[in-house]
Backbone as CSV, one residue per row, in Angstrom:
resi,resn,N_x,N_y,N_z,CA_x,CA_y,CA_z,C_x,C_y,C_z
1,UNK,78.148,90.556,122.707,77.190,91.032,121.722,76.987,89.940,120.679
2,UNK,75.400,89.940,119.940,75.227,88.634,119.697,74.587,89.103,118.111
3,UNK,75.174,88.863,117.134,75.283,89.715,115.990,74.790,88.640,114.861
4,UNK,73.645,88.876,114.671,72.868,87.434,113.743,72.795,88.475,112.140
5,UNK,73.148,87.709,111.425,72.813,88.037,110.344,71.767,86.963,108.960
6,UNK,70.906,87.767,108.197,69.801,86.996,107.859,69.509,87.516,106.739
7,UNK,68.770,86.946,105.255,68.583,87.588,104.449,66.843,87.878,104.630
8,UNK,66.420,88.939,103.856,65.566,89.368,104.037,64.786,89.967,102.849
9,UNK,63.414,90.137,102.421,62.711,90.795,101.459,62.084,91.461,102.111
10,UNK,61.745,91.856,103.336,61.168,92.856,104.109,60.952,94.594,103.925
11,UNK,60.887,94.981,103.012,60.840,96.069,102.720,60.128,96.875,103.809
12,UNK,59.523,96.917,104.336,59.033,98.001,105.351,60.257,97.991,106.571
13,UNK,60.830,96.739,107.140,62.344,96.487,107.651,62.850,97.463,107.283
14,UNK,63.406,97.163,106.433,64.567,97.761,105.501,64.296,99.267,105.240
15,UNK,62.709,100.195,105.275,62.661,101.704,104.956,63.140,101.807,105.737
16,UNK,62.314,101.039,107.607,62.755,102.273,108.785,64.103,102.159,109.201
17,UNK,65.066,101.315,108.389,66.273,101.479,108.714,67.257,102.473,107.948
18,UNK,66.811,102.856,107.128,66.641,103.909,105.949,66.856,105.598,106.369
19,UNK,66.501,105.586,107.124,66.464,107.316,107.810,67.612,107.703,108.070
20,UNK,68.217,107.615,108.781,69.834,108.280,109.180,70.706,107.830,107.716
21,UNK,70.767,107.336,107.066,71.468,107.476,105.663,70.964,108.405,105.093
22,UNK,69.514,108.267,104.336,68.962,108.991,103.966,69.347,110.633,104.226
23,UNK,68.793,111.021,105.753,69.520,112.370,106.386,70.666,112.853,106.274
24,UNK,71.703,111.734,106.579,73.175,112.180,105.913,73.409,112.824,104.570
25,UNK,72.598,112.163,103.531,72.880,112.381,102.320,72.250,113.311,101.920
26,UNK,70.988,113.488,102.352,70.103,114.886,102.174,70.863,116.362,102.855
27,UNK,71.497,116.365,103.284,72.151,116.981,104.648,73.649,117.575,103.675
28,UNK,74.029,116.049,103.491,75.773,116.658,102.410,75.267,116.356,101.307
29,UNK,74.575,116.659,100.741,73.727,116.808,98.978,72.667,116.646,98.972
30,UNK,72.232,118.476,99.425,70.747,118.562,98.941,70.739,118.858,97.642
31,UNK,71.097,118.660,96.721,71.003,118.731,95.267,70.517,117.595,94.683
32,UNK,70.846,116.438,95.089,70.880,115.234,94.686,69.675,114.218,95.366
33,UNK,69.394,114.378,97.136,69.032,113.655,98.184,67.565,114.632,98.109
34,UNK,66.695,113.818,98.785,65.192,114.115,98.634,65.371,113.706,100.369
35,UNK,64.751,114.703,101.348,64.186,114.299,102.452,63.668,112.696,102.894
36,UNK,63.898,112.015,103.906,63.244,111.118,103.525,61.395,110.440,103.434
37,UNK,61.454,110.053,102.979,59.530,109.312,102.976,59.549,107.752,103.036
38,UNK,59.152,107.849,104.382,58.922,106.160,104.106,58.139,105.517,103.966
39,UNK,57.296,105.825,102.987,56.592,105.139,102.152,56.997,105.328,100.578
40,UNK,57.467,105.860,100.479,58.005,106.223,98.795,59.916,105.362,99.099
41,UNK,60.161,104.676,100.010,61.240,104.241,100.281,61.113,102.632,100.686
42,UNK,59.820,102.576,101.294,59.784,101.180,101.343,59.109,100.540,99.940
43,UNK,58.327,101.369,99.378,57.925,101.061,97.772,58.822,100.995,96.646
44,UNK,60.192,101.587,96.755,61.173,101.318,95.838,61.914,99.812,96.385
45,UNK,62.015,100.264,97.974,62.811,98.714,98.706,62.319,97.815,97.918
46,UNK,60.701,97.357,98.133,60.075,96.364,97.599,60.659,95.967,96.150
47,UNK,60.126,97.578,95.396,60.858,96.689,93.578,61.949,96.196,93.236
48,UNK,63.034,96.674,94.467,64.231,96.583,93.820,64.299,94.791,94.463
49,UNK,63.730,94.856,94.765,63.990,93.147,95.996,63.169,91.900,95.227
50,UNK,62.091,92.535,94.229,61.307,91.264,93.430,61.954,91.208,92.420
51,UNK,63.151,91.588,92.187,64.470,90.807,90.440,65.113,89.736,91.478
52,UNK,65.491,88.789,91.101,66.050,87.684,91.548,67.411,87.998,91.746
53,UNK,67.732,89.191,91.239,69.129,89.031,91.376,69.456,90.409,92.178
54,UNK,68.527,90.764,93.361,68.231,91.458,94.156,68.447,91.070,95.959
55,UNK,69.386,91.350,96.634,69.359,90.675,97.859,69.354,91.511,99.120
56,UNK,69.301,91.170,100.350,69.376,92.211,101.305,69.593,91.392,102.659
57,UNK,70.753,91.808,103.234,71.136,91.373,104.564,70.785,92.224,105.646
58,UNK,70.209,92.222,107.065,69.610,92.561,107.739,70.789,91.957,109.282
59,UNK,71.236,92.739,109.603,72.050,92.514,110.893,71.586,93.204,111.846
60,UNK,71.062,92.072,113.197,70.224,92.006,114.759,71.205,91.985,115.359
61,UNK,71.557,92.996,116.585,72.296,92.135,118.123,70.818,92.541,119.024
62,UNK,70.849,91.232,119.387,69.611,91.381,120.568,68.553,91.092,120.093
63,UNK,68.464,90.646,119.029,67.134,91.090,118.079,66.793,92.451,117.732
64,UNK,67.563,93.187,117.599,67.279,94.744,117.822,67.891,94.802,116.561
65,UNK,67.418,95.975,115.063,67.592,95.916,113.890,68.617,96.914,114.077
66,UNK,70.184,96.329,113.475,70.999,97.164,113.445,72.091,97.487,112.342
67,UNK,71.564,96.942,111.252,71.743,97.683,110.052,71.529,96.912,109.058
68,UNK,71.540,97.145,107.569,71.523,96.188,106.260,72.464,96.563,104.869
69,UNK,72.607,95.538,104.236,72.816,95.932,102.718,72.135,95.851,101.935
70,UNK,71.908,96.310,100.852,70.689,95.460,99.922,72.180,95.846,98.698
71,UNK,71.931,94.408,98.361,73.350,94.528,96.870,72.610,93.217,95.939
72,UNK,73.710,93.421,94.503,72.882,92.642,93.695,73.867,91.903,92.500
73,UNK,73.601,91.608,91.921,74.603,90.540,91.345,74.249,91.453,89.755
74,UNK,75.987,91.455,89.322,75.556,92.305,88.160,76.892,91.648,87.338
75,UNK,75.876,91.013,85.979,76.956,90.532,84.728,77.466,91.705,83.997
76,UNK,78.516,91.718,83.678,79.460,92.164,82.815,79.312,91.654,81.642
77,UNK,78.688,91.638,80.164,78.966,90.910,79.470,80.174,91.492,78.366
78,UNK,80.699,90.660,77.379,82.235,90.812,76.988,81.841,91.974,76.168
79,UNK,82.165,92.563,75.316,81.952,93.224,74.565,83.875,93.467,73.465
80,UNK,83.492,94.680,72.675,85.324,95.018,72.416,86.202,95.630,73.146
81,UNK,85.702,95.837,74.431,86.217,96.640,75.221,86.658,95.829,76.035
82,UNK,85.869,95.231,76.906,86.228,94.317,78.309,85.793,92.896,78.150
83,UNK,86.430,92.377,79.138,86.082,90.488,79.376,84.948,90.469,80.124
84,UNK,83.892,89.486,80.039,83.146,89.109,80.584,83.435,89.046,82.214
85,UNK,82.717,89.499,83.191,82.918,88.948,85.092,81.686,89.211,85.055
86,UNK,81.436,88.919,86.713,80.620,89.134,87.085,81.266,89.715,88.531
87,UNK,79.948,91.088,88.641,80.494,91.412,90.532,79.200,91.632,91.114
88,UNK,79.461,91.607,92.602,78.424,91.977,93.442,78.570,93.291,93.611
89,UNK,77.529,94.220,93.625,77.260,95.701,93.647,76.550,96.123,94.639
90,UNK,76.989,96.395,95.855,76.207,96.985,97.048,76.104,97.970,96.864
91,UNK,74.718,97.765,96.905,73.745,99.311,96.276,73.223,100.302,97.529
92,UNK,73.003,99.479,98.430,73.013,100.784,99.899,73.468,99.496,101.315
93,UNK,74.203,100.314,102.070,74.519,99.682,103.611,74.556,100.937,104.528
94,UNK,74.128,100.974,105.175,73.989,101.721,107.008,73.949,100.659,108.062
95,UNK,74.285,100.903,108.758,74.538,100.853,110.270,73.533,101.780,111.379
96,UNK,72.985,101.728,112.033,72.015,102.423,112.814,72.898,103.402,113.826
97,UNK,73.130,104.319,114.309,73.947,105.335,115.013,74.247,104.221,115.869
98,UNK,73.574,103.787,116.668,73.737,103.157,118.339,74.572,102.096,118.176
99,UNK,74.539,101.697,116.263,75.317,100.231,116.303,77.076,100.380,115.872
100,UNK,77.016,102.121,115.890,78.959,102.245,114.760,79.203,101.400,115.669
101,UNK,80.751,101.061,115.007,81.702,100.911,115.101,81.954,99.592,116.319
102,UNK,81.115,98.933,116.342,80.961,97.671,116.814,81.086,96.303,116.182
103,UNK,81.184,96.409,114.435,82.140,95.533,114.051,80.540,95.124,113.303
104,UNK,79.405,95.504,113.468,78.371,95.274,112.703,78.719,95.123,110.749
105,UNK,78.946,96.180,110.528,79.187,96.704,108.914,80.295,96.070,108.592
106,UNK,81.274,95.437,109.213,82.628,94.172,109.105,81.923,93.197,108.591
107,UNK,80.578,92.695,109.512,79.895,91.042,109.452,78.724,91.455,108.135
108,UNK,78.398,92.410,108.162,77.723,92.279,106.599,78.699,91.777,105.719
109,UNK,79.832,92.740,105.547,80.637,92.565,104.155,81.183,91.414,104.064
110,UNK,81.387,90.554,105.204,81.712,89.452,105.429,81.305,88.659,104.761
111,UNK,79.658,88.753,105.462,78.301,87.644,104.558,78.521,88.154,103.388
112,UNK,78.404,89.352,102.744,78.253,89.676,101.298,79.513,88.762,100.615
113,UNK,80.881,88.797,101.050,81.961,88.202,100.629,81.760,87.044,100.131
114,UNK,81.040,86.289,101.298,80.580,84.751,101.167,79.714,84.780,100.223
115,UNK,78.769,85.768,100.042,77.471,85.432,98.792,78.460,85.224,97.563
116,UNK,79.259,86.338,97.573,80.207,86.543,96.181,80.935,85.647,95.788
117,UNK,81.813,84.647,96.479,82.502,83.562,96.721,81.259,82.517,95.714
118,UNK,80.555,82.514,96.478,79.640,81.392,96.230,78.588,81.598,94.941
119,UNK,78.959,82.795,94.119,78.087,83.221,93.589,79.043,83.208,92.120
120,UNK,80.453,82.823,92.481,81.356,82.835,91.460,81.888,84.439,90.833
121,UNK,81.256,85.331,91.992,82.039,86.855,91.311,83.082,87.219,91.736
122,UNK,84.053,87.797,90.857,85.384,88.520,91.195,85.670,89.689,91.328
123,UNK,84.585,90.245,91.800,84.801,91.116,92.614,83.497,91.751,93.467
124,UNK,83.444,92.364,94.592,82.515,93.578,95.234,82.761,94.422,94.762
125,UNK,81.744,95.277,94.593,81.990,96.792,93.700,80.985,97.688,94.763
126,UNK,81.074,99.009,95.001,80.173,99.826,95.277,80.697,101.110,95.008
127,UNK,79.671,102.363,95.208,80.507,103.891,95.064,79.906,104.217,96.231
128,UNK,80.432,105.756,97.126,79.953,106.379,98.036,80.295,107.728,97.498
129,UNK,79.504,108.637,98.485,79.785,109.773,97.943,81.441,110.099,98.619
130,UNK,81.743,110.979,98.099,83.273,111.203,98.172,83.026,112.345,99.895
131,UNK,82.550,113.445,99.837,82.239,114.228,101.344,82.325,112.968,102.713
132,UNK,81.507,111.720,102.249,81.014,111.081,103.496,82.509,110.047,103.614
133,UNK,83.644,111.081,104.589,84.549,110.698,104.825,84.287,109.139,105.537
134,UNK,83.376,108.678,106.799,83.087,107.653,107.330,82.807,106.279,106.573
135,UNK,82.377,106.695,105.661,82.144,105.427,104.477,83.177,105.396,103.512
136,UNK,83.928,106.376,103.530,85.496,106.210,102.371,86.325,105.700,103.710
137,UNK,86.502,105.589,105.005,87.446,104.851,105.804,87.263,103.610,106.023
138,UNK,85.980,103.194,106.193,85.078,102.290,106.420,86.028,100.912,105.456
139,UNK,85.775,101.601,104.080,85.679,100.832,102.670,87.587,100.440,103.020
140,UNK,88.275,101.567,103.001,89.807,101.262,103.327,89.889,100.622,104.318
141,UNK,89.683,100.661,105.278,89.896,99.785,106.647,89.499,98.003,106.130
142,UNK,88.902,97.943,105.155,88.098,96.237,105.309,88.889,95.831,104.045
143,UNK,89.914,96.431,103.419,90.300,96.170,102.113,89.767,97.042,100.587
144,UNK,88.836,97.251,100.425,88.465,98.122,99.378,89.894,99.149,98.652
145,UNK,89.835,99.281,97.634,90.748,100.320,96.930,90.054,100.522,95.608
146,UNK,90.260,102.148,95.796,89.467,102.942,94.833,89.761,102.724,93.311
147,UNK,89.268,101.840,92.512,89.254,101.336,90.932,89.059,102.055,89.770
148,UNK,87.877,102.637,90.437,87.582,103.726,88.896,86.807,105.177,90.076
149,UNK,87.242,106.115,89.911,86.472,107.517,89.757,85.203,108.124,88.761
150,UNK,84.115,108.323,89.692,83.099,109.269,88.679,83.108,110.471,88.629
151,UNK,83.746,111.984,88.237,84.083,112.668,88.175,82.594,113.711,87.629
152,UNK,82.720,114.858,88.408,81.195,115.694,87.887,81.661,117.147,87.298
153,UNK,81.013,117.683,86.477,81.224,119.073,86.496,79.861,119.686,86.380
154,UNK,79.259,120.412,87.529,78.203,120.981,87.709,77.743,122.431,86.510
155,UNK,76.682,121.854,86.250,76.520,123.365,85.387,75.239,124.368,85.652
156,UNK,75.017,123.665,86.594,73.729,124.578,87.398,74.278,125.314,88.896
């Protein structure tokens, strides 16, 4: 298997790969998750991708689109509280059904690693929802450990 990875501004790419996340999340939080539209999905792709400090990896085997990240580089500045860093913040990654567990979503975080390396940040950061057990093993299996908790109390 022949697993190319590439950066990309492709936003219409990047919606129709969009659906089976999307569904998951609409599916375990319809409170939160909107059905998906892909056109109201490739029109956010787009904005979020024209800030410079906006990126998106796109992983092919075969040439066949089999999943992405789109993450982004986010300063910390010092304040009285904390020290100045900087981290990379992967803001969405899927994998396409046909592609689990083939080591695809390994070679993103990989490349993302390398952006971060090279980008001078100390650390990757992301959140998932807590239900979507597959993406909390995912994150443990590659190194990840849980830093900070967002905690909810529903009042509706």
């Amino acid at each position: 298997m022949n697993i190319e990875i590439a950066i990309t501004k492709d936003a219409d790419r990047i919606a129709r790969m969009n659906q089976p996340v999307q569904d998951l999340h609409e599916r375990l939080y319809p409170r939160y998750f909107k059905k998906y539209s892909f056109e109201e999905t490739k029109s956010y792709i787009a904005k979020q991708l024209e800030d410079v400090n906006w990126f998106c990896y796109v992983a092919t085997v075969d040439k066949i689109n089999a999943g992405y990240a789109i993450f982004f580089i986010r300063n910390y500045e010092e304040n009285p509280f904390r020290n100045a860093y900087k981290g990379i913040h992967i803001d969405q990654i899927t994998i396409m059904p046909a592609f689990k567990n083939k080591g695809i979503g390994k070679e993103i975080m990989k490349r993302i690693e390398q952006f971060a390396k090279q980008s001078n940040a100390t650390q990757i950061e992301l959140t998932h929802w807590e239900q979507n057990e597959e993406a909390k093993g995912f994150y443990q299996h590659i190194g990840f450990e849980t830093n900070f908790r967002f905690v909810v109390k529903s009042l509706v």
